[in-house]
C-alpha positions, 0 to 999 in steps of 0.5 A: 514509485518505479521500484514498486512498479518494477517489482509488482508488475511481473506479478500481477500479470500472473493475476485474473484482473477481469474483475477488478478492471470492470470494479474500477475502469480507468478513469478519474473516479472510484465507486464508493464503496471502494474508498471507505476508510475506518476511524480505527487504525488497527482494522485489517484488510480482512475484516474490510473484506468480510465486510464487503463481502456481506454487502447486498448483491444488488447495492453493490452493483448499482455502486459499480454500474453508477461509476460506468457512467463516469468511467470509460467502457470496460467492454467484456468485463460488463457482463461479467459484473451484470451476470454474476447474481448473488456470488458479486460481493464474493467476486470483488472482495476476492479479486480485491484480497488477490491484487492486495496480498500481491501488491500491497500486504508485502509492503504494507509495514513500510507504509504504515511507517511513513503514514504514522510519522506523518501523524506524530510530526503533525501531532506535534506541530499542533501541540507546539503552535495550534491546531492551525499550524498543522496545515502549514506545510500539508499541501501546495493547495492549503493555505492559512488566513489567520483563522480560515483555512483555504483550499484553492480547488478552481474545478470545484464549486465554490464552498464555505464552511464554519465550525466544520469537522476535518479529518486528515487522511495522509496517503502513499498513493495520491501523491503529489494531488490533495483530494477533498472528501465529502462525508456529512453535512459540514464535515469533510476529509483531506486526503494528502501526500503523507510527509516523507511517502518517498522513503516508502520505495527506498532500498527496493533494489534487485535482489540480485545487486548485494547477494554475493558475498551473502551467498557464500554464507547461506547459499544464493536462494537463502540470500535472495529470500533474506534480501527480499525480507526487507519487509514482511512477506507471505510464502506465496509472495516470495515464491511468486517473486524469485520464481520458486515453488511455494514448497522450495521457498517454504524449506528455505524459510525454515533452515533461516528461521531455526538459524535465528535470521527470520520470524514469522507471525500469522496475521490474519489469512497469512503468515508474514516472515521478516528478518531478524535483528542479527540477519538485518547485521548480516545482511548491512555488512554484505552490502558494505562490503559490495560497496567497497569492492574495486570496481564498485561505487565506493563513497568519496 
């Protein structure tokens, strides 16, 4: 995840964390209402945040103030959560959506990606050889016994479970643990390092690396804006991450975009802005080409 890190770190220093860092202290645990998930795979961070920002004032914080007690001190920002009345589920889903459309949405497309060919490859195994076979290779920890399926956790307590409900949950960031999710009674979740999650931070290289030859076409800032398009992005985000007004980067996108070498499309309290297939060509044959150059590191 290190180019991931790189890239998001500048930003969320920018960011007013109070809120988050007194939700979600460090610590091994997460309150509840942090980690539900949806069986539908289309719901978007904003109908998640809408609902978290309907939920009871006062559930919301016996949820936070629980977790207080697994997690470590988060000193000021205590009082910040305990004095915040009615306006808490605002505060969270806000302080949520801010750290998500920086750290999260502009990648979110790569994710998804790794998550559904995660899917489909197990799909397949259990439509070729069982239902079984698809834990065979999900994780160090899963094992299976003819018909039992095995989870070596020695911290937990032992358990045994027949004709159980398993809901398999592949994940980018748990990578490389394998959590076991309680949900009711003889049902569970597995949540697992999704097959092939590295491909996920591939290609993030400083945007500075293969631009040259590029900006001599459409000019260094255009460059730089095509470059970082390697996934979709928001205006703000881009701003944010070539250190350029909103206003700047926004005239660049459209001199790209009546060129033909981005899209844009709303979703949901955003716009995203992507390449186009032609500057996709565009931007490979200049990285070609930088690769070749004396000097550079051309393969044998």
């Amino acid at each position: 995840m290190r180019p991931w890190v790189r890239d998001v770190r500048p930003l969320l220093e920018r960011l007013d964390l109070s809120v988050l860092s007194a939700v979600l202290p460090p610590g091994k645990w997460a309150p509840d209402f942090f980690t539900l998930w949806s069986p539908n795979p289309q719901v978007s961070i904003e109908q998640q945040l809408n609902d978290l920002s309907q939920m009871p004032a006062d559930e919301l914080r016996r949820d936070i103030t629980a977790h207080w007690e697994t997690g470590r001190p988060v000193g000021e920002a205590q009082g910040l959560v305990l004095r915040s009345g009615a306006d808490l589920p605002r505060l969270v889903s806000d302080a949520i959506w801010s750290y998500w459309d920086t750290a999260i949405g502009p990648y979110l497309a790569r994710m998804r990606a790794v998550v559904a060919d995660d899917v489909a490859y197990r799909a397949s195994l259990a439509l070729a050889s069982g239902v079984l076979s698809l834990f065979e290779d999900l994780h160090p920890e899963v094992s299976v016994d003819e018909t039992v399926l095995q989870i070596s956790k020695p911290h937990h307590a032992p358990a045994t479970y027949e004709g159980t409900r398993i809901t398999l949950l592949p994940s980018v960031f748990v990578c490389p643990h394998l959590f076991i999710g309680h949900e009711e009674e003889n049902q569970f979740s597995l949540i697992y390092p999704a097959r092939g999650v590295g491909r996920v931070w591939e290609g993030l290289a400083p945007a500075d690396e293969a631009t040259n030859d590029l900006a001599a076409l459409v000019g260094r800032s255009r460059a730089a804006v095509l470059h970082r398009l390697e996934v979709p992005m928001t205006t703000t985000h881009l701003s944010r991450v070539m250190e350029q007004s909103p206003g700047t980067v926004s005239e660049h996108l459209s001199i790209l975009r009546r060129n033909g070498l981005v899209v844009s499309w709303r979703s949901g309290r955003s716009v995203l802005y992507r390449r186009t297939p032609l500057a996709e060509s565009i931007v490979a044959a200049s990285e070609a080409t930088a690769v070749g150059e004396p000097g550079g590191s051309t393969p044998a």
